[in-house]
C-alpha atoms as an extended CHARMM CRD file, in Angstrom:
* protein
*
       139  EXT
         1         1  UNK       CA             50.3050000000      129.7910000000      -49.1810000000  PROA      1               0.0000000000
         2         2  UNK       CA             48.0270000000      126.8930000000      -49.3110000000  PROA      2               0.0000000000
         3         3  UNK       CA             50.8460000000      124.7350000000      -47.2340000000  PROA      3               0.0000000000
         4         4  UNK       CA             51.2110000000      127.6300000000      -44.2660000000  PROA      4               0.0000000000
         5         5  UNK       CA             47.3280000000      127.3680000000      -44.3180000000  PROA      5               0.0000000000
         6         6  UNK       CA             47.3620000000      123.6830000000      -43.6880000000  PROA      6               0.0000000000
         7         7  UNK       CA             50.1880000000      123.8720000000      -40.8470000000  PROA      7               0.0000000000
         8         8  UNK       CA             48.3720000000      126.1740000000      -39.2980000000  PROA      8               0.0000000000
         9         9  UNK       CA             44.8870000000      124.5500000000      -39.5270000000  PROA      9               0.0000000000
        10        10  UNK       CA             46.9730000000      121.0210000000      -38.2600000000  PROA      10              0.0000000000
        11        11  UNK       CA             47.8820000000      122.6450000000      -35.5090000000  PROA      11              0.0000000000
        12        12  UNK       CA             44.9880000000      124.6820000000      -34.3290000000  PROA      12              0.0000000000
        13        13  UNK       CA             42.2330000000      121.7750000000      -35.2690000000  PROA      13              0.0000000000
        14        14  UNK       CA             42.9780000000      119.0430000000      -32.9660000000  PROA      14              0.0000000000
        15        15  UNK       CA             43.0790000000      121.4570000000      -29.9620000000  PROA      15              0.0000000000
        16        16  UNK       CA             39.8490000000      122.6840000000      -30.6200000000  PROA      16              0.0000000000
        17        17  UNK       CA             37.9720000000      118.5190000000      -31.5100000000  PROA      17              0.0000000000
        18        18  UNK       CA             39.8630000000      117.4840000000      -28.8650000000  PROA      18              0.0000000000
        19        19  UNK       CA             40.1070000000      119.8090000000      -25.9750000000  PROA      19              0.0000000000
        20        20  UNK       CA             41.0300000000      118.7380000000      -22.5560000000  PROA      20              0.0000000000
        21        21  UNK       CA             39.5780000000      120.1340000000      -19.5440000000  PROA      21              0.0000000000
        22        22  UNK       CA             40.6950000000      119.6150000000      -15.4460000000  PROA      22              0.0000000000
        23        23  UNK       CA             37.8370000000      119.0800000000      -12.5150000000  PROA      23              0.0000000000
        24        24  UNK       CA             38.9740000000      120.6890000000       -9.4050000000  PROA      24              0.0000000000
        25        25  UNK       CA             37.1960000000      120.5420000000       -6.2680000000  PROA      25              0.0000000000
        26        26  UNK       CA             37.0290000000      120.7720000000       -3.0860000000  PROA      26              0.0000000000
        27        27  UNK       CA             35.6370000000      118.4370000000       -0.1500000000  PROA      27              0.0000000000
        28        28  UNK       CA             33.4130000000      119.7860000000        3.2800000000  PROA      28              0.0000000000
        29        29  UNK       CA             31.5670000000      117.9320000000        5.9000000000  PROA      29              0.0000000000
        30        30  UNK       CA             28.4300000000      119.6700000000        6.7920000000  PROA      30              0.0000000000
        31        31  UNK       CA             30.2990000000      121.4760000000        9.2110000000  PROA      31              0.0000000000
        32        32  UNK       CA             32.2750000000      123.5210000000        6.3040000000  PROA      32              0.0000000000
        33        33  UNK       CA             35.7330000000      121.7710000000        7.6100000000  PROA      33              0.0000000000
        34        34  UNK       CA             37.2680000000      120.7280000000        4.7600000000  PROA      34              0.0000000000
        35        35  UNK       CA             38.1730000000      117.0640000000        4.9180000000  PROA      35              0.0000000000
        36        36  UNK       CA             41.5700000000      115.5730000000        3.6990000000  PROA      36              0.0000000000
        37        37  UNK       CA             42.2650000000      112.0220000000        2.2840000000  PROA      37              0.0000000000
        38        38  UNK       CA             39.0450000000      111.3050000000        1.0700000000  PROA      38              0.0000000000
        39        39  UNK       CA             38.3740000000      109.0630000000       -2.1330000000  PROA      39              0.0000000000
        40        40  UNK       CA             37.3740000000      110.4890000000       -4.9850000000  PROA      40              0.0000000000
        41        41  UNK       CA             36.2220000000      108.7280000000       -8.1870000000  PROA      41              0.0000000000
        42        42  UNK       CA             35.4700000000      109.9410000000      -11.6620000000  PROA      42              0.0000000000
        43        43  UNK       CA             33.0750000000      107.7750000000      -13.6510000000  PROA      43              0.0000000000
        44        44  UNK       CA             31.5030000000      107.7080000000      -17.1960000000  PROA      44              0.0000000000
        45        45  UNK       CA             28.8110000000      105.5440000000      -16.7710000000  PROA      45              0.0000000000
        46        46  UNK       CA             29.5800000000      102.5430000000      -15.0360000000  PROA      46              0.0000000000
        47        47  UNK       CA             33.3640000000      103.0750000000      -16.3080000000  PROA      47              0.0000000000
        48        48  UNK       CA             35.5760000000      104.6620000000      -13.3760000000  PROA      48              0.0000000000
        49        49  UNK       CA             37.7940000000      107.0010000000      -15.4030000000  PROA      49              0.0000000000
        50        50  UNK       CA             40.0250000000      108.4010000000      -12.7260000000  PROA      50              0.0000000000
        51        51  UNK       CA             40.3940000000      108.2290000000       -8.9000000000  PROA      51              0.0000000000
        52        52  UNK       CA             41.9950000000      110.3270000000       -6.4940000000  PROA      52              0.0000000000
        53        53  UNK       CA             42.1180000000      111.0800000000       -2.7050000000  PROA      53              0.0000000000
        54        54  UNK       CA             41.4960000000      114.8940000000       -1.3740000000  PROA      54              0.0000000000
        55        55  UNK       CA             45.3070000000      116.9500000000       -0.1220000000  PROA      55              0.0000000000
        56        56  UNK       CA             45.7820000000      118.5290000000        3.5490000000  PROA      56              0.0000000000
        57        57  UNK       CA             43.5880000000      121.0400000000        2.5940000000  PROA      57              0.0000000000
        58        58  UNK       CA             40.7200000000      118.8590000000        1.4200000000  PROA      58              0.0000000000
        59        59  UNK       CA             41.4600000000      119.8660000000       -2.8560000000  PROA      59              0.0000000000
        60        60  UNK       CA             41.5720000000      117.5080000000       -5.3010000000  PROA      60              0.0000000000
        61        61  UNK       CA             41.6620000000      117.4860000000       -9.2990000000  PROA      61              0.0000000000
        62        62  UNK       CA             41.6870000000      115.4990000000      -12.8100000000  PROA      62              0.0000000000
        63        63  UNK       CA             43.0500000000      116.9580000000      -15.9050000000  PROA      63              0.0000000000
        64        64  UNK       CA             42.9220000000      115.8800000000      -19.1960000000  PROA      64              0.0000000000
        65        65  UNK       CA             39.5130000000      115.6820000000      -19.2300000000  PROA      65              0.0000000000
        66        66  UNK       CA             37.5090000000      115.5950000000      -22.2910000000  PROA      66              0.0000000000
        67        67  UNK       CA             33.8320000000      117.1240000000      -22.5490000000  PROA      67              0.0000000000
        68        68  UNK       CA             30.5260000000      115.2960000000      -22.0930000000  PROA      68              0.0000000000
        69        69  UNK       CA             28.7570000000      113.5480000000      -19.1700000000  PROA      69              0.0000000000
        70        70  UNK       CA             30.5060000000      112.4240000000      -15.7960000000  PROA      70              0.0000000000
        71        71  UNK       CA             29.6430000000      110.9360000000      -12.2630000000  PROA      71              0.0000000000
        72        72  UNK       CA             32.2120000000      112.8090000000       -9.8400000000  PROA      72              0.0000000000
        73        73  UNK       CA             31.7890000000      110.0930000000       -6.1680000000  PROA      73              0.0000000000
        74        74  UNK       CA             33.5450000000      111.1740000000       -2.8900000000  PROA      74              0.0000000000
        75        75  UNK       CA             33.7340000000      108.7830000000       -0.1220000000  PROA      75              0.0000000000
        76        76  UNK       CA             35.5130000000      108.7930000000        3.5250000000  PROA      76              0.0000000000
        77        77  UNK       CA             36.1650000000      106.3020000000        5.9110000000  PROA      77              0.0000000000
        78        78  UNK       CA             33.9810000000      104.0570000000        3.3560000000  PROA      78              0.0000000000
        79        79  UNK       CA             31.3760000000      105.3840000000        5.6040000000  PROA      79              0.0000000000
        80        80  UNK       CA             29.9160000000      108.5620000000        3.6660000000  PROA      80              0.0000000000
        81        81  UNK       CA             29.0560000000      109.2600000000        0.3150000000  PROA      81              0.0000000000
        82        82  UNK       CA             28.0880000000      112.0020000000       -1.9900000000  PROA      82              0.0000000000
        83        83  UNK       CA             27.7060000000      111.5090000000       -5.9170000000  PROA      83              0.0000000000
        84        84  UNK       CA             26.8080000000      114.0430000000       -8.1860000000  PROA      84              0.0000000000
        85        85  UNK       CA             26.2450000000      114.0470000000      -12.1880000000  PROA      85              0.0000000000
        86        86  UNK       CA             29.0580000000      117.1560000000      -13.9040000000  PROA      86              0.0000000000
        87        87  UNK       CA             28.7200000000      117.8330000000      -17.7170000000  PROA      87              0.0000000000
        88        88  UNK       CA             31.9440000000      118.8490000000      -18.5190000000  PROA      88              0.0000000000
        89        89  UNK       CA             32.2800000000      121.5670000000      -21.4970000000  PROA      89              0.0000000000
        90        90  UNK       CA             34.8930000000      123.8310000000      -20.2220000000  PROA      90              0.0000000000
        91        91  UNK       CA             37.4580000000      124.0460000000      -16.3120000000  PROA      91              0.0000000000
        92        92  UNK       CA             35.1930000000      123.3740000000      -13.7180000000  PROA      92              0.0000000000
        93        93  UNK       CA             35.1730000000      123.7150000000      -10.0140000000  PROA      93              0.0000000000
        94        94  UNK       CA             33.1230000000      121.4280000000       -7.8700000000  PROA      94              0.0000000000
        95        95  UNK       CA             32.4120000000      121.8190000000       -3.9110000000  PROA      95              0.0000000000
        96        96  UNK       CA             31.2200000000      118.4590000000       -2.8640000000  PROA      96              0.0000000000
        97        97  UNK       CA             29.8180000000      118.3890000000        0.6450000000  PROA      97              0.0000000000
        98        98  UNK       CA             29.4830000000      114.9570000000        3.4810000000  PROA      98              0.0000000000
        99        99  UNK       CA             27.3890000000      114.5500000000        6.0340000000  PROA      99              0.0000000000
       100       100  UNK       CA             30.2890000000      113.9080000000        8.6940000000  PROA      100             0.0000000000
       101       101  UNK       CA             27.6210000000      112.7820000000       11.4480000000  PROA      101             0.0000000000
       102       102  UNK       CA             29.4960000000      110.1220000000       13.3810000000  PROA      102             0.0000000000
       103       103  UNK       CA             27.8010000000      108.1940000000       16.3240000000  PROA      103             0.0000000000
       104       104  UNK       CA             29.8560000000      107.7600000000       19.6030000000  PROA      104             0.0000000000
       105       105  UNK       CA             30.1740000000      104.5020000000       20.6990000000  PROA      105             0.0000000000
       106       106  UNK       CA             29.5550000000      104.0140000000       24.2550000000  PROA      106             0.0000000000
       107       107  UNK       CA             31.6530000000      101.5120000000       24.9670000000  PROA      107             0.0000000000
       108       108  UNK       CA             33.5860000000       98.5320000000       23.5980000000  PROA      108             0.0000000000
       109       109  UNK       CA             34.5170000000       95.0220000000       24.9140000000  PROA      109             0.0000000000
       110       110  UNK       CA             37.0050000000       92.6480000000       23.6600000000  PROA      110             0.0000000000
       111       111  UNK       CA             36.3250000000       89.5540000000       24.4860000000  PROA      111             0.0000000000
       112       112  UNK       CA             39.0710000000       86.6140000000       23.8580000000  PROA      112             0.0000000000
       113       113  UNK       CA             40.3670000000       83.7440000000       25.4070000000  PROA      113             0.0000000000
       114       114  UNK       CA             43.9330000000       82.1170000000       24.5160000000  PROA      114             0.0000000000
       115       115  UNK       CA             43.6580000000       78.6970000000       23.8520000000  PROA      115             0.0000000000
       116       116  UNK       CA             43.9090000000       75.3890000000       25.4150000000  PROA      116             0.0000000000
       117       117  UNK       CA             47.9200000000       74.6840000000       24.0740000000  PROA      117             0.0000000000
       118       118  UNK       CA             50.1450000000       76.9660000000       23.3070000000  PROA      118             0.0000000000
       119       119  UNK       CA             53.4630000000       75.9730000000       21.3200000000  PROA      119             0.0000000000
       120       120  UNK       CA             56.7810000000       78.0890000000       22.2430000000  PROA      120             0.0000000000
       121       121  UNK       CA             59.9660000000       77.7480000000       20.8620000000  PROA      121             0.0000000000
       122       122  UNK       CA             61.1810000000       75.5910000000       24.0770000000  PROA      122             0.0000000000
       123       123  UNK       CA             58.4060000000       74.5440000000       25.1590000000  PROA      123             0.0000000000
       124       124  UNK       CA             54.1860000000       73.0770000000       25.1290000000  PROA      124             0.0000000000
       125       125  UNK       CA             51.8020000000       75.5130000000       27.5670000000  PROA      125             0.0000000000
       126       126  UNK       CA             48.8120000000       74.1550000000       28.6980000000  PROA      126             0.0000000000
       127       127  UNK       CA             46.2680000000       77.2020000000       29.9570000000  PROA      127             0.0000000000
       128       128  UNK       CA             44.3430000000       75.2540000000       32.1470000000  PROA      128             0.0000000000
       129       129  UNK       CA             41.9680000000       78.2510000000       32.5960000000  PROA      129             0.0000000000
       130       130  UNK       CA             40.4520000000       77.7490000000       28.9860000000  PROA      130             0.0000000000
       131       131  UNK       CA             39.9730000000       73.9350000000       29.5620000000  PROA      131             0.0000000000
       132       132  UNK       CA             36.3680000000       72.2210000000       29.9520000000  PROA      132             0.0000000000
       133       133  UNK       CA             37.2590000000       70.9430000000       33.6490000000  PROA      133             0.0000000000
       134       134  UNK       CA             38.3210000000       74.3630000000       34.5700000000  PROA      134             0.0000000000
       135       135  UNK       CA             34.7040000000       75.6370000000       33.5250000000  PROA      135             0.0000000000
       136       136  UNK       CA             32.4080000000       72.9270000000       34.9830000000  PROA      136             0.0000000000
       137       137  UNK       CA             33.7270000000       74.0730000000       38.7420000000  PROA      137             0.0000000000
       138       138  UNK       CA             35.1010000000       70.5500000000       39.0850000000  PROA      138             0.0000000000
       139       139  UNK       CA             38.7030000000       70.2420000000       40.0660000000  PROA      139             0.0000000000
């Protein structure tokens, strides 16, 4: 009887030391649209654990994860950012919102110039329009 008891604690024990929780969440702007493909890092300290990016429907999660202290970091575009501190002792949902405030450009000029020589396959071109004489006005 003493053996059964022993199976039975082997089994059950490491389950219970050991337990594994998931993080799922869900990413917003300020807006409440929920935003898809954003990064999103899980971090124990300065050690990133996990990373994923957010589905379609803006959802992400981590499993396997064990209980204590966390730093759950969501990121778009590399532009906006939102960290918050989880303390992980059983499933947990998160709802992590970004401030999706983009600024309109006005405008935007591209400014180039080709250069002087140009080397084809069959041939040397010479853009005389990018040359020095061409810009002092003398010809």
């Amino acid at each position: 009887m003493n053996i059964k008891l022993l199976v039975v604690l082997s089994l059950f024990l490491p389950n219970c030391l050991w337990a594994q929780y998931q993080i799922k969440g869900i990413a917003k702007d300020n807006k409440g649209n929920r935003i898809d493909f954003a990064g999103v890092i899980l971090s124990k300290g300065n050690i990133s654990i996990s990373g994923t990016i957010t589905d379609s429907a803006g959802t992400f999660i981590f499993t396997n994860i064990g209980k204590g202290d966390y730093d759950l970091s969501i990121s778009y575009l590399n532009t906006f950012e939102n960290k918050i501190a989880l303390k992980i002792e059983s499933d947990t949902f998160v709802a992590m919102t970004l401030d999706s405030t983009f600024k309109q450009l006005d405008e935007v000029v591209i400014d180039g110039k080709k250069p002087i020589i140009e080397r084809k396959i069959d041939r040397l071109v010479f853009n005389v329009e990018n040359s020095i004489g061409a810009s002092s006005g003398k010809h």
